[in-house]
Biotite code that builds the C-alpha atoms (Angstrom):
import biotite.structure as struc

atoms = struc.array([
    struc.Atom([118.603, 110.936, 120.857], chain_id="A", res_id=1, res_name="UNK", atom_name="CA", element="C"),
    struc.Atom([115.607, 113.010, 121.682], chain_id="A", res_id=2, res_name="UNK", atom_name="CA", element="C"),
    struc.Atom([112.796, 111.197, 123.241], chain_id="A", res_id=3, res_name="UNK", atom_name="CA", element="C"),
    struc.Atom([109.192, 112.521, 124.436], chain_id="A", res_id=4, res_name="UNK", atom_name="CA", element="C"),
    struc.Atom([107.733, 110.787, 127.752], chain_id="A", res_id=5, res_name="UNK", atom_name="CA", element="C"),
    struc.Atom([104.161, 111.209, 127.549], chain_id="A", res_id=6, res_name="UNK", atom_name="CA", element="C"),
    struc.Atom([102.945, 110.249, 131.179], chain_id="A", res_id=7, res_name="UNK", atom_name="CA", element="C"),
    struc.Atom([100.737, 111.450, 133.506], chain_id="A", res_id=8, res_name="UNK", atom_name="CA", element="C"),
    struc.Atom([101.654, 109.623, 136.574], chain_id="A", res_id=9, res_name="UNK", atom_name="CA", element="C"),
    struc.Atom([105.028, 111.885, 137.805], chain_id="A", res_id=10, res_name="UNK", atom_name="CA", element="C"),
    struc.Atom([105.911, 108.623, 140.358], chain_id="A", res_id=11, res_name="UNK", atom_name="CA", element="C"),
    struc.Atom([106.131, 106.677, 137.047], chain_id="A", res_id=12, res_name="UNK", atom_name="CA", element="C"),
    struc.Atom([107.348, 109.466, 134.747], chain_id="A", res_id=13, res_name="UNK", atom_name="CA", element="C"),
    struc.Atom([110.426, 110.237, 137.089], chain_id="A", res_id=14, res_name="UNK", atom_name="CA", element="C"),
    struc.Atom([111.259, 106.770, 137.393], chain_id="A", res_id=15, res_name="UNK", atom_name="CA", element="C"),
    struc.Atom([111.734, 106.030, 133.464], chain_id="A", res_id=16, res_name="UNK", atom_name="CA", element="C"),
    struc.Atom([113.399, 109.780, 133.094], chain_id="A", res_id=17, res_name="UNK", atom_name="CA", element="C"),
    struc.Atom([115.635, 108.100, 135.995], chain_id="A", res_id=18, res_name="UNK", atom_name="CA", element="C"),
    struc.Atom([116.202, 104.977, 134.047], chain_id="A", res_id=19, res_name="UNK", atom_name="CA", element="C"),
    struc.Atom([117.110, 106.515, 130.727], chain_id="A", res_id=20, res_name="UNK", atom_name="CA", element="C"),
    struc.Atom([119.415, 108.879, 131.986], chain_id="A", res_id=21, res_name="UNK", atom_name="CA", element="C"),
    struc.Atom([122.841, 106.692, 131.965], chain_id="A", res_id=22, res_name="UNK", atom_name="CA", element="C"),
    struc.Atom([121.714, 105.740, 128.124], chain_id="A", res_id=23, res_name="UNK", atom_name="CA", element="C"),
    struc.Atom([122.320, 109.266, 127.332], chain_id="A", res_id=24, res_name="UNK", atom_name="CA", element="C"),
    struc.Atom([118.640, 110.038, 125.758], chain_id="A", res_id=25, res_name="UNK", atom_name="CA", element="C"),
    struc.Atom([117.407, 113.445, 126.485], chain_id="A", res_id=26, res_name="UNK", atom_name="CA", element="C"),
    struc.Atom([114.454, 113.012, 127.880], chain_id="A", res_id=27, res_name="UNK", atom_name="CA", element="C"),
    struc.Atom([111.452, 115.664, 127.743], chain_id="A", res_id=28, res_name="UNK", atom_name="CA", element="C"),
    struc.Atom([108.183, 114.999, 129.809], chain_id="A", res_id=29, res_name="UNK", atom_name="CA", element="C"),
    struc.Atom([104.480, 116.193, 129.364], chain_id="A", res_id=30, res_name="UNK", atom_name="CA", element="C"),
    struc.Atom([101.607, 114.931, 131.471], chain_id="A", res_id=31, res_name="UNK", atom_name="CA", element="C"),
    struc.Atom([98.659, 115.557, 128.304], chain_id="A", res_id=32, res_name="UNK", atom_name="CA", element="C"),
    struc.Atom([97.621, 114.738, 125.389], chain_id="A", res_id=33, res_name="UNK", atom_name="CA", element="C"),
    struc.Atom([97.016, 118.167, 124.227], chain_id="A", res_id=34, res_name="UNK", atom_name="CA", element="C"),
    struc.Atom([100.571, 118.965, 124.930], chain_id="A", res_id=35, res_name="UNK", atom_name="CA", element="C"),
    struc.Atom([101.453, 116.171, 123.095], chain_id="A", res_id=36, res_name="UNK", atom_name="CA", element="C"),
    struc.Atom([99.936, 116.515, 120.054], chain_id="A", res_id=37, res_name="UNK", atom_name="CA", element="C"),
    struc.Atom([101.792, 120.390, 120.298], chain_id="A", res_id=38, res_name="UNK", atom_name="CA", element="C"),
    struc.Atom([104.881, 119.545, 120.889], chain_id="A", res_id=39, res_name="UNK", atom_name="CA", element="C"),
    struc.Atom([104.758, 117.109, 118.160], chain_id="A", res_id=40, res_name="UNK", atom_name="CA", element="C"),
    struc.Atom([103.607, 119.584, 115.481], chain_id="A", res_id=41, res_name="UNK", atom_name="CA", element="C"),
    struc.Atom([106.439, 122.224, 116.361], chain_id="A", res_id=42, res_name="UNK", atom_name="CA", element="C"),
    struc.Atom([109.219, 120.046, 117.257], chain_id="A", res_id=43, res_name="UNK", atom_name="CA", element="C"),
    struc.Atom([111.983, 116.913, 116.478], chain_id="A", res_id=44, res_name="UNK", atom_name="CA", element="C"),
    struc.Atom([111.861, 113.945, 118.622], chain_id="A", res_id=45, res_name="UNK", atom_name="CA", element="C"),
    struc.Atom([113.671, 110.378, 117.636], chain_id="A", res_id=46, res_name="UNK", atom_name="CA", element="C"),
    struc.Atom([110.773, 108.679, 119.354], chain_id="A", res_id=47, res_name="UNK", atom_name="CA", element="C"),
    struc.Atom([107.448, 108.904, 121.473], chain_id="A", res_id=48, res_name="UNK", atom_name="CA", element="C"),
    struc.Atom([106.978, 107.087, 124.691], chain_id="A", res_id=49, res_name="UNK", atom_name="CA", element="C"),
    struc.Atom([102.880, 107.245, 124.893], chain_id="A", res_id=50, res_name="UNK", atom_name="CA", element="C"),
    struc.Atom([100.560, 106.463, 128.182], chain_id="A", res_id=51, res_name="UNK", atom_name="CA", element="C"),
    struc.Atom([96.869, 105.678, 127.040], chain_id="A", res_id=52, res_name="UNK", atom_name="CA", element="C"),
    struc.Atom([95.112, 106.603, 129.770], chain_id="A", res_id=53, res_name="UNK", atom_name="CA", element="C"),
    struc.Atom([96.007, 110.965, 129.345], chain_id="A", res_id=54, res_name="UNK", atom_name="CA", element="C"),
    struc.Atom([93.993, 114.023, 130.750], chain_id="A", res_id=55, res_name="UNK", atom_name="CA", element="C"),
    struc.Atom([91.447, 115.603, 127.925], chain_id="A", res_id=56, res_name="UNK", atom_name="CA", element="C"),
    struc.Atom([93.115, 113.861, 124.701], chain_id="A", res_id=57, res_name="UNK", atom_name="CA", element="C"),
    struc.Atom([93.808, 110.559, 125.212], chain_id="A", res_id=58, res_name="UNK", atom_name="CA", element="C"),
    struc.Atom([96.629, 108.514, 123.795], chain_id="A", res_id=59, res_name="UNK", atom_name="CA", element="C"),
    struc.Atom([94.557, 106.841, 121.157], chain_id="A", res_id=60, res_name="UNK", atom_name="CA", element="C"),
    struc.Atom([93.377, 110.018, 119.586], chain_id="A", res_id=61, res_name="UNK", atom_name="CA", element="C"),
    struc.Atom([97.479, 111.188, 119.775], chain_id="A", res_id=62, res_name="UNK", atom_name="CA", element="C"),
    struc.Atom([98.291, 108.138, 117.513], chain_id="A", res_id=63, res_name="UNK", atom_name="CA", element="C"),
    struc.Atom([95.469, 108.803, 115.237], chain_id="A", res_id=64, res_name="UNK", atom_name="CA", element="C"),
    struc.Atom([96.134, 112.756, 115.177], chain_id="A", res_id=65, res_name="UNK", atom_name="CA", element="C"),
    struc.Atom([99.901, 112.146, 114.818], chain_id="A", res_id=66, res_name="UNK", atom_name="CA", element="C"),
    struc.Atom([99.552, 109.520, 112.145], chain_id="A", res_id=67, res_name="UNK", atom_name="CA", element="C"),
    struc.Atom([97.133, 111.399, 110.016], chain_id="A", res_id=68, res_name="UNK", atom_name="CA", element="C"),
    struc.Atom([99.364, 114.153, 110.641], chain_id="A", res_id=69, res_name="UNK", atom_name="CA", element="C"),
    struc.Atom([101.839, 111.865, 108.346], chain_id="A", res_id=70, res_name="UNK", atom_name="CA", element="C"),
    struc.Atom([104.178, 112.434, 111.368], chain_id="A", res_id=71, res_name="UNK", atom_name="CA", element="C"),
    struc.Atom([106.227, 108.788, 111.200], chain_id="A", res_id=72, res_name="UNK", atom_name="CA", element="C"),
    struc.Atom([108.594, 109.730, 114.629], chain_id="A", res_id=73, res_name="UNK", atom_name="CA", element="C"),
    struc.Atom([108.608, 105.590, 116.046], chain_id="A", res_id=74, res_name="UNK", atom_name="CA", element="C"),
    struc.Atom([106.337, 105.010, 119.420], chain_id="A", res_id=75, res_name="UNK", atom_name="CA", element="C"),
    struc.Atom([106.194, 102.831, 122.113], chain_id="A", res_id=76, res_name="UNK", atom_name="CA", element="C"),
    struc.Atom([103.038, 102.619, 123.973], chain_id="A", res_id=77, res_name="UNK", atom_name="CA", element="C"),
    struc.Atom([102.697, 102.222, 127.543], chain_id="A", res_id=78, res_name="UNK", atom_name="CA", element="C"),
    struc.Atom([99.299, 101.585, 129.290], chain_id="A", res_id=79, res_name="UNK", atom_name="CA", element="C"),
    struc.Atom([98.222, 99.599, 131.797], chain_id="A", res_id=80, res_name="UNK", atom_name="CA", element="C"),
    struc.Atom([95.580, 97.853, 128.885], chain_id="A", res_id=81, res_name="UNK", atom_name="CA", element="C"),
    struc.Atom([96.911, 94.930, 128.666], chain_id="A", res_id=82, res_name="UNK", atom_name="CA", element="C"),
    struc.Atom([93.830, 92.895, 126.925], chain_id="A", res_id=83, res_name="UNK", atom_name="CA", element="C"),
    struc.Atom([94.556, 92.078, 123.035], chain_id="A", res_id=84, res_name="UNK", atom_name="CA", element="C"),
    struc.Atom([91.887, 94.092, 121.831], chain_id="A", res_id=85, res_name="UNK", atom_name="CA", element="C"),
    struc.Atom([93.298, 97.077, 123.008], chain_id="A", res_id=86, res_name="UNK", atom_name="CA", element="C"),
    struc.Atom([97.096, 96.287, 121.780], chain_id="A", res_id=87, res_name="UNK", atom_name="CA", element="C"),
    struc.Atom([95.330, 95.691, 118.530], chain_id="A", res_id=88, res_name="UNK", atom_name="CA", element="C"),
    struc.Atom([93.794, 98.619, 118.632], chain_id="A", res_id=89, res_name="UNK", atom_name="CA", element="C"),
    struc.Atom([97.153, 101.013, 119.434], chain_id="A", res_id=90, res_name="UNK", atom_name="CA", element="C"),
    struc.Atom([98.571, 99.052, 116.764], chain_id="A", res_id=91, res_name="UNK", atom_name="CA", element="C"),
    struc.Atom([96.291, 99.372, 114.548], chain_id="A", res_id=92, res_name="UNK", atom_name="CA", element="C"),
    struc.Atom([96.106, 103.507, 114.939], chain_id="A", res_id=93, res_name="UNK", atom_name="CA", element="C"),
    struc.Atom([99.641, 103.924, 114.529], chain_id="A", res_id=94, res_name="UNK", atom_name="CA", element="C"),
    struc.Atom([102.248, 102.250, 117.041], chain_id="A", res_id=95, res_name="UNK", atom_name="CA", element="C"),
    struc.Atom([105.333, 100.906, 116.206], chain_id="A", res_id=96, res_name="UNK", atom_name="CA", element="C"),
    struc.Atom([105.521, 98.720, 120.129], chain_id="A", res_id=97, res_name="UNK", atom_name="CA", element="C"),
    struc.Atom([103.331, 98.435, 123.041], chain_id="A", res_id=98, res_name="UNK", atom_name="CA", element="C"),
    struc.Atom([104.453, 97.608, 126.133], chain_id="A", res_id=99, res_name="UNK", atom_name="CA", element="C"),
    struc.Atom([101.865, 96.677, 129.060], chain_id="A", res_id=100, res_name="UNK", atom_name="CA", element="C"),
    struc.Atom([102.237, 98.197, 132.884], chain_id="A", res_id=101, res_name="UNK", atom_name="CA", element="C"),
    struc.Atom([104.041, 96.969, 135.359], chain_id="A", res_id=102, res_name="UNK", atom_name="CA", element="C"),
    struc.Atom([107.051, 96.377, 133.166], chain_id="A", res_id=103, res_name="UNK", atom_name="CA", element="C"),
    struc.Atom([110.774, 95.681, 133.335], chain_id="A", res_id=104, res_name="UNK", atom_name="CA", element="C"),
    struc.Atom([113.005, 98.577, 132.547], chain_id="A", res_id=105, res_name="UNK", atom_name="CA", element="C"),
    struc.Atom([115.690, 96.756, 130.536], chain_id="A", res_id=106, res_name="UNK", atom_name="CA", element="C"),
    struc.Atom([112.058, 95.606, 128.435], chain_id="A", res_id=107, res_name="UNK", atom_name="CA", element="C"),
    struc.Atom([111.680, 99.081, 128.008], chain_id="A", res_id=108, res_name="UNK", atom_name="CA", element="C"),
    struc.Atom([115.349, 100.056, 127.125], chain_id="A", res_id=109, res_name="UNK", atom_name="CA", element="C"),
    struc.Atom([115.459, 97.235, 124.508], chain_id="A", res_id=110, res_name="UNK", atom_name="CA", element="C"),
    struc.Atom([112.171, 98.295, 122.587], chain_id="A", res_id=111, res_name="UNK", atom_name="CA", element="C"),
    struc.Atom([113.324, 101.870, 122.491], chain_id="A", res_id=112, res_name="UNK", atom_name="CA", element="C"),
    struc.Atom([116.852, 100.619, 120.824], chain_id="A", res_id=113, res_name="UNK", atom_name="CA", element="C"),
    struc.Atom([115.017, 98.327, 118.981], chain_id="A", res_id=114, res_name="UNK", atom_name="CA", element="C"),
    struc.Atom([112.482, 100.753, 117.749], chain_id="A", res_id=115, res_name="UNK", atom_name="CA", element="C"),
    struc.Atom([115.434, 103.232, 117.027], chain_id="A", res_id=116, res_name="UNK", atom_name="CA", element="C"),
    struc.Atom([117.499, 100.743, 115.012], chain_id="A", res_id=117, res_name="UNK", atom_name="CA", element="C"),
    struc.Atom([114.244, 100.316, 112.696], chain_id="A", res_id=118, res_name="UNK", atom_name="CA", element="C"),
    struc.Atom([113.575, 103.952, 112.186], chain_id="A", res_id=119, res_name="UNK", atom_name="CA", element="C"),
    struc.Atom([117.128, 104.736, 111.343], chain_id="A", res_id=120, res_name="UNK", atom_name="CA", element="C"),
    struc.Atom([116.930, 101.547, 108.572], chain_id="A", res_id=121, res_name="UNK", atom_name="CA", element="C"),
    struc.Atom([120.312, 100.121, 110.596], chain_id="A", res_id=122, res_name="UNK", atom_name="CA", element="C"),
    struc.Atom([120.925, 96.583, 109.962], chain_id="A", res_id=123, res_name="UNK", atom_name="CA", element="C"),
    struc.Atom([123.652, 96.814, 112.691], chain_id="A", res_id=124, res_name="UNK", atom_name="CA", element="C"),
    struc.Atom([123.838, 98.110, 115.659], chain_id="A", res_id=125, res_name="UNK", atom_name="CA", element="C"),
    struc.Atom([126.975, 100.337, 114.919], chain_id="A", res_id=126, res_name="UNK", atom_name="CA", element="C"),
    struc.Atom([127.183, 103.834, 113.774], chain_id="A", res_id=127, res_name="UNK", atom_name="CA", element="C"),
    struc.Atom([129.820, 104.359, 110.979], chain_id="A", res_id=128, res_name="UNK", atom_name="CA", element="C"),
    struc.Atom([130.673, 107.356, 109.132], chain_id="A", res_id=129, res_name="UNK", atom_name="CA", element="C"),
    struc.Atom([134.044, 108.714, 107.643], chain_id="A", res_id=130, res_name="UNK", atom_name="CA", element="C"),
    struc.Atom([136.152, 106.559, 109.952], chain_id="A", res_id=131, res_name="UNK", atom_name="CA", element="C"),
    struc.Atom([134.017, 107.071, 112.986], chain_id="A", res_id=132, res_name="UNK", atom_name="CA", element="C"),
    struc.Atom([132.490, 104.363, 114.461], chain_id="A", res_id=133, res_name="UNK", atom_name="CA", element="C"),
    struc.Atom([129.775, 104.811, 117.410], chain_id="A", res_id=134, res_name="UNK", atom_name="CA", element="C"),
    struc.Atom([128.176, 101.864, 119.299], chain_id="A", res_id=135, res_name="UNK", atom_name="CA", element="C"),
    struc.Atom([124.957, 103.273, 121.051], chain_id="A", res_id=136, res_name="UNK", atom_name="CA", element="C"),
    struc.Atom([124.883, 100.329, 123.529], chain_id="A", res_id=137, res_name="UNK", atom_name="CA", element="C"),
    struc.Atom([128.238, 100.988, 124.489], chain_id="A", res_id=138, res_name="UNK", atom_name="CA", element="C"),
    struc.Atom([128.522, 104.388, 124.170], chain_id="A", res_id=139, res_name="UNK", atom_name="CA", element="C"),
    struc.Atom([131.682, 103.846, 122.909], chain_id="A", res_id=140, res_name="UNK", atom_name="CA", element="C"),
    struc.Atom([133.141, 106.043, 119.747], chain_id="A", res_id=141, res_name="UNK", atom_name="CA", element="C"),
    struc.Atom([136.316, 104.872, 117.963], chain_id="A", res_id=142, res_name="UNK", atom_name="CA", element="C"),
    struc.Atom([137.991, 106.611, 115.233], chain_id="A", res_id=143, res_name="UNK", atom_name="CA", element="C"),
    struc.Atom([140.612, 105.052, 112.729], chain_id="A", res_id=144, res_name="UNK", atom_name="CA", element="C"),
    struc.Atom([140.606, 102.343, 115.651], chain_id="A", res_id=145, res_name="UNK", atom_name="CA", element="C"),
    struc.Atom([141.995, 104.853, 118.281], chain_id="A", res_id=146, res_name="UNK", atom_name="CA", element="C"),
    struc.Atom([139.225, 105.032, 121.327], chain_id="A", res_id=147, res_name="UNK", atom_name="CA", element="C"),
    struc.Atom([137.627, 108.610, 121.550], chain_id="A", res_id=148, res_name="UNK", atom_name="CA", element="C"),
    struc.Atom([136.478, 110.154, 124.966], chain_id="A", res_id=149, res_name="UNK", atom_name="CA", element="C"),
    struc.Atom([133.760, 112.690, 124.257], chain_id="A", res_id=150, res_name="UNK", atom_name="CA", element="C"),
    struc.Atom([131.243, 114.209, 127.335], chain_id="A", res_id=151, res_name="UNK", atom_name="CA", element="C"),
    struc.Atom([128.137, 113.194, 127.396], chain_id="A", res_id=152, res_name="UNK", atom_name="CA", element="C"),
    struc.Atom([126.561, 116.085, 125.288], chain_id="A", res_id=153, res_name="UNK", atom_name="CA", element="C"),
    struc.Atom([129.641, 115.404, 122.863], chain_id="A", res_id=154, res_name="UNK", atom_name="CA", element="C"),
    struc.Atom([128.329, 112.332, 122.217], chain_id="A", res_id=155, res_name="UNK", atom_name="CA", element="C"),
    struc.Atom([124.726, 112.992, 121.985], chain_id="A", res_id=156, res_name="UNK", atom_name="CA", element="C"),
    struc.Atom([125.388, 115.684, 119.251], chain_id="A", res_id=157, res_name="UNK", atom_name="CA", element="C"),
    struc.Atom([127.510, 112.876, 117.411], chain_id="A", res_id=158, res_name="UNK", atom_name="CA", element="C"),
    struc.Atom([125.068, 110.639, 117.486], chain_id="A", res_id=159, res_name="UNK", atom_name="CA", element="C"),
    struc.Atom([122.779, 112.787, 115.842], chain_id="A", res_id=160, res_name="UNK", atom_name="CA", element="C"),
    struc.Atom([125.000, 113.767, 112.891], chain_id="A", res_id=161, res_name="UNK", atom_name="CA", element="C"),
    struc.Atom([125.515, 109.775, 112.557], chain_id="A", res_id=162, res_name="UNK", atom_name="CA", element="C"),
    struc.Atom([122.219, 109.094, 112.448], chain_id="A", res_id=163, res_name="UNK", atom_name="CA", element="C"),
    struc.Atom([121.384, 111.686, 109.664], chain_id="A", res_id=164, res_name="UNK", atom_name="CA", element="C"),
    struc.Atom([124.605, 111.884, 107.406], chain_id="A", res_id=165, res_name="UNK", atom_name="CA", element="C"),
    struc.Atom([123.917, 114.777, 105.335], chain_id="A", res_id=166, res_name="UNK", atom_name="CA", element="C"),
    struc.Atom([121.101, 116.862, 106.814], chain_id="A", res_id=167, res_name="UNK", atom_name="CA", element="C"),
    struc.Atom([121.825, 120.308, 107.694], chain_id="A", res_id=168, res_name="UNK", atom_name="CA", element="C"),
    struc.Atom([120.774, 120.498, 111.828], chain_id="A", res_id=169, res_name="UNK", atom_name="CA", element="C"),
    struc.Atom([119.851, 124.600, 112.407], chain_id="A", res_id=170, res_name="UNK", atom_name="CA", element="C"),
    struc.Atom([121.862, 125.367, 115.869], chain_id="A", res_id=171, res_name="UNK", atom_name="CA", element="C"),
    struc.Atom([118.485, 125.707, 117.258], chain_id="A", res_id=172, res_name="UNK", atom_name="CA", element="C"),
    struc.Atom([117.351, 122.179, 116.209], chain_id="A", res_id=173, res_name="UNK", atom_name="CA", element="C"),
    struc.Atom([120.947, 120.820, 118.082], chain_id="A", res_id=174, res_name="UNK", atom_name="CA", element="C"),
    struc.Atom([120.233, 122.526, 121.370], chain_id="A", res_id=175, res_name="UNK", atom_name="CA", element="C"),
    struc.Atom([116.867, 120.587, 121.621], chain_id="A", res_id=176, res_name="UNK", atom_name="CA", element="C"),
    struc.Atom([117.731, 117.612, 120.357], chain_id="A", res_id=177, res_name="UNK", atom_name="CA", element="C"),
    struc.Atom([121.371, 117.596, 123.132], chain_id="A", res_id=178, res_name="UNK", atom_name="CA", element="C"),
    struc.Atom([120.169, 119.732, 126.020], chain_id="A", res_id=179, res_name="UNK", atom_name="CA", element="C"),
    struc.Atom([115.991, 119.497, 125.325], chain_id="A", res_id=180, res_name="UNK", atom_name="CA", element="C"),
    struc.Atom([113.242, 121.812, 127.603], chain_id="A", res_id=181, res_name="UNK", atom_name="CA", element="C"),
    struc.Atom([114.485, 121.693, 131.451], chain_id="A", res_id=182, res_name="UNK", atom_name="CA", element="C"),
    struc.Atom([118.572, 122.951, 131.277], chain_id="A", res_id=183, res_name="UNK", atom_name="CA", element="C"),
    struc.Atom([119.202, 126.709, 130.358], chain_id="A", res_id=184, res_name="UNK", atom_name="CA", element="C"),
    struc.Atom([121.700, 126.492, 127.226], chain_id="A", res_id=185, res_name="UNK", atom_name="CA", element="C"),
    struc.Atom([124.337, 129.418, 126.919], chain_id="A", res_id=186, res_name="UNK", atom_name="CA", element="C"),
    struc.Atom([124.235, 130.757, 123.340], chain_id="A", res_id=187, res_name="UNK", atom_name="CA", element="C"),
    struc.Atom([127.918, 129.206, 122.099], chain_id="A", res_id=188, res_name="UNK", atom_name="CA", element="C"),
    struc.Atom([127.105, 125.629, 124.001], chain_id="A", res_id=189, res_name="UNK", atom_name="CA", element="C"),
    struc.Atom([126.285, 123.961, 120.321], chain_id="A", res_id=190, res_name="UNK", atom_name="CA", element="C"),
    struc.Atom([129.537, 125.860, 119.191], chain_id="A", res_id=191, res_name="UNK", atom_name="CA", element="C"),
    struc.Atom([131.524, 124.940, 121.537], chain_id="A", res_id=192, res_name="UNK", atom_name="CA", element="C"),
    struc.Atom([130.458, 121.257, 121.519], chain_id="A", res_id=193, res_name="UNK", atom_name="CA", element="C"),
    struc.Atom([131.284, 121.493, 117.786], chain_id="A", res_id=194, res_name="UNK", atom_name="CA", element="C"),
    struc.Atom([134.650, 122.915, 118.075], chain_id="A", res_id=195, res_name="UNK", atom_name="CA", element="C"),
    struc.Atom([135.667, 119.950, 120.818], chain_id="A", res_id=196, res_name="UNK", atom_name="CA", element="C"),
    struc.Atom([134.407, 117.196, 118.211], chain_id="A", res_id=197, res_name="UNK", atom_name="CA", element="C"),
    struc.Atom([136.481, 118.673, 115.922], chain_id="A", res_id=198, res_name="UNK", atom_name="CA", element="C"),
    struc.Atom([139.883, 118.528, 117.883], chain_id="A", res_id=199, res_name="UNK", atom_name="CA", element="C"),
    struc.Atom([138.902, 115.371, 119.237], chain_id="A", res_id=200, res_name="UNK", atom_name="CA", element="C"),
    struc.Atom([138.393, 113.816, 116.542], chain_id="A", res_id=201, res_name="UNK", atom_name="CA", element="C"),
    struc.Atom([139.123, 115.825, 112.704], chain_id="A", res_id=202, res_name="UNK", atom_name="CA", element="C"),
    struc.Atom([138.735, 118.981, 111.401], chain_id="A", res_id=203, res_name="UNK", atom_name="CA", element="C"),
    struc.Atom([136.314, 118.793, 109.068], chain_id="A", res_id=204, res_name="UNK", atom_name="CA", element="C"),
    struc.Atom([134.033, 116.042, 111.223], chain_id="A", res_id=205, res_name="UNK", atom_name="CA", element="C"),
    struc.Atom([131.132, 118.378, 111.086], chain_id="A", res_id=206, res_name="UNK", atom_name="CA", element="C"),
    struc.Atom([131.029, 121.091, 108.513], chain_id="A", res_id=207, res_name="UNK", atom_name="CA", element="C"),
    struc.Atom([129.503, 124.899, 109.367], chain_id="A", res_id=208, res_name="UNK", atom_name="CA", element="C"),
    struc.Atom([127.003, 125.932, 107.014], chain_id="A", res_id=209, res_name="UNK", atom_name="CA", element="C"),
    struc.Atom([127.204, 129.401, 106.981], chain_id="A", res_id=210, res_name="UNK", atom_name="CA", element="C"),
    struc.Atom([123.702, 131.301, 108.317], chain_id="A", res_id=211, res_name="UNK", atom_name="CA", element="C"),
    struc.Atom([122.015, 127.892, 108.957], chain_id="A", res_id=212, res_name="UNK", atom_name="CA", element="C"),
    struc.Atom([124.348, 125.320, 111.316], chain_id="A", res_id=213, res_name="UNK", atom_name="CA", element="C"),
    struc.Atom([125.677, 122.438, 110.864], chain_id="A", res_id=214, res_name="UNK", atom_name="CA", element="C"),
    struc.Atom([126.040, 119.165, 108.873], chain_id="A", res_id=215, res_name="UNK", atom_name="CA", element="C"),
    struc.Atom([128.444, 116.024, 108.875], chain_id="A", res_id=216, res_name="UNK", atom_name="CA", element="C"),
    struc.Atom([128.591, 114.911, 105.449], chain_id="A", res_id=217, res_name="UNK", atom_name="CA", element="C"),
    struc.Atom([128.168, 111.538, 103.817], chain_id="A", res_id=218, res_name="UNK", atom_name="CA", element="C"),
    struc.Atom([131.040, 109.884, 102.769], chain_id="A", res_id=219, res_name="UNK", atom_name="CA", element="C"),
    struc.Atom([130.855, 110.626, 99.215], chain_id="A", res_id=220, res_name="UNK", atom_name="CA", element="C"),
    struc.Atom([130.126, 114.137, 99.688], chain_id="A", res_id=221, res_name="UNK", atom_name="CA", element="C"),
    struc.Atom([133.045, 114.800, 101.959], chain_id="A", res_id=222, res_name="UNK", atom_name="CA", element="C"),
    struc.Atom([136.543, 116.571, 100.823], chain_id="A", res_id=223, res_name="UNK", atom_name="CA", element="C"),
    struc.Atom([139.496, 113.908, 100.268], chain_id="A", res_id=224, res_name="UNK", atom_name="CA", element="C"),
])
């Protein structure tokens, strides 16, 4: 899962980078709202962590902008507000949790699955798909009942096929979603991901589309 960290305080910003790490999110951080409201436009995220209190755009016009936008990616905002006029307010322009400062960091884990689950339309907490079944608290990843060890970017790119069964991910679209802005990714890194998945687990787990990249298919659409 791809998450944007929109903080401005890089004491606070490193610590919750820090804290989602062993969850296996890849985490990207800007410090603006400008920036923000950019990176949004051009690229996919699972979900927004938002400070208020930004540089030049602030994170109340970022909700407003994003949501007018018709941009629906789930956020959590964080801001050291805490007075119920202004957590009506950041509801009210668009966001899906609010958190106040100082906060606990499992809090802040448990929205973010929470906020997740909702997005996705889960009514579990399980990922199944052809005989695959992930559990993102766990991290575990089963198939036919046998335990699977995959690598942590293994895993991340499963977990974003099972999330969206049937939508066609462009190799470009993979690499920022697994690896995001801050690690230099070698050309064949999606490709090679891919081909481990598929002798891990089966052959046809994730099916090449040919010029565009890659898709695990629904149940129904997938070959006998």
């Amino acid at each position: 899962m791809r998450i944007l960290l929109v903080e401005d305080d890089p004491s606070l910003a490193s610590g919750i980078r820090l804290a989602l790490k062993p969850e296996h999110y890849t985490v990207d951080h800007l410090t603006s709202g400008v920036e923000a409201l950019n990176a949004l436009k051009n690229e996919p995220f699972d979900a927004v962590i938002l400070d208020l209190g930004l540089p030049r755009v602030d994170g109340m016009e970022v909700l407003d902008t994003v949501r007018r936008q018709g941009n629906r990616v789930p956020i959590l905002v964080l801001t050291a507000r805490d007075d119920v006029d202004n957590r009506i307010a950041g509801l009210d322009a668009g966001a899906d949790d609010y958190l106040t400062k100082p906060f606990e960091v499992d809090e802040l884990k448990a929205r973010l699955r929470a906020l997740l689950r909702r997005s996705q339309g889960q009514t579990t907490k399980l990922l199944c798909c052809r005989g695959i079944t992930l559990d993102p608290h766990t991290l575990s990843v089963t198939y036919q009942t046998r335990e699977v060890a995959l690598s942590r970017r293994e895993l991340a790119l499963l977990q974003e096929f099972m999330s969206h069964p049937g939508r066609v991910f462009t190799r470009d679209t993979l690499a920022q979603l697994v690896y995001g802005w801050e690690e230099d990714v070698e050309s064949n890194a999606i490709e090679v991901h891919v081909h481990h998945l598929r002798k891990k687990l089966f052959s046809d787990v994730i099916r090449t589309v040919r010029g565009i990249g890659y898709v695990m298919d629904k149940p129904q659409d997938a070959l006998p």
